[in-house]
C-alpha positions, 0 to 999 in steps of 0.5 A: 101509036103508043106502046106498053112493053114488058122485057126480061133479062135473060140471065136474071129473074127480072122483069121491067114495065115501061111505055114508048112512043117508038118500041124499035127505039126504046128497046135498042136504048135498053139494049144498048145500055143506054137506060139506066134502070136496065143497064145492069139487067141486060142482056135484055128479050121484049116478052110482051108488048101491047099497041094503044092510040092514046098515050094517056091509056098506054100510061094508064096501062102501064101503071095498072101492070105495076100494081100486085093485081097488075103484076098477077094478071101479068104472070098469069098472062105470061105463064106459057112465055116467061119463066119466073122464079115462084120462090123470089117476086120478080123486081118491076121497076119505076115508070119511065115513059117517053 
């Protein structure tokens, strides 16, 4: 399987996209400090995450959640799940796949 996740940084209006072969792993690097792109970020929830059997469409997901239609969807997606500041875009960072 291949994975899809969205986390958020708790004490921040922050929000990361990335894909993964292996969830458990990938977000105990993140959480650990072990990702540079989210090191400064932590401490760090996984709010979402979707299951794909094809790493081409989990990246193709992927990108499409870092498009501003991607990042709608998301938003209206996660409404109910994840507070984000109305007044400051959230920042998604680049694509880091595994």
């Amino acid at each position: 399987m291949h994975y899809v996740y969205i986390l958020k940084s708790i004490e921040r209006n922050w929000i990361y996209t990335g894909s993964t072969a292996d969830l458990k792993r990938r977000f105990s690097e993140h959480s650990s400090g072990n990702v540079r792109s989210t090191k400064l970020y932590r401490p760090l929830k996984l709010v979402f995450y979707e299951a794909f059997l094809t790493k081409a469409d989990a990246i193709r997901r992927e990108t499409y959640l870092k498009t501003s239609k991607g990042k709608s969807t998301l938003r209206m997606m996660l409404r109910h799940s994840v507070v984000i500041d109305d007044k400051t875009e959230p920042t998604i960072v680049s694509r880091e796949t595994i």
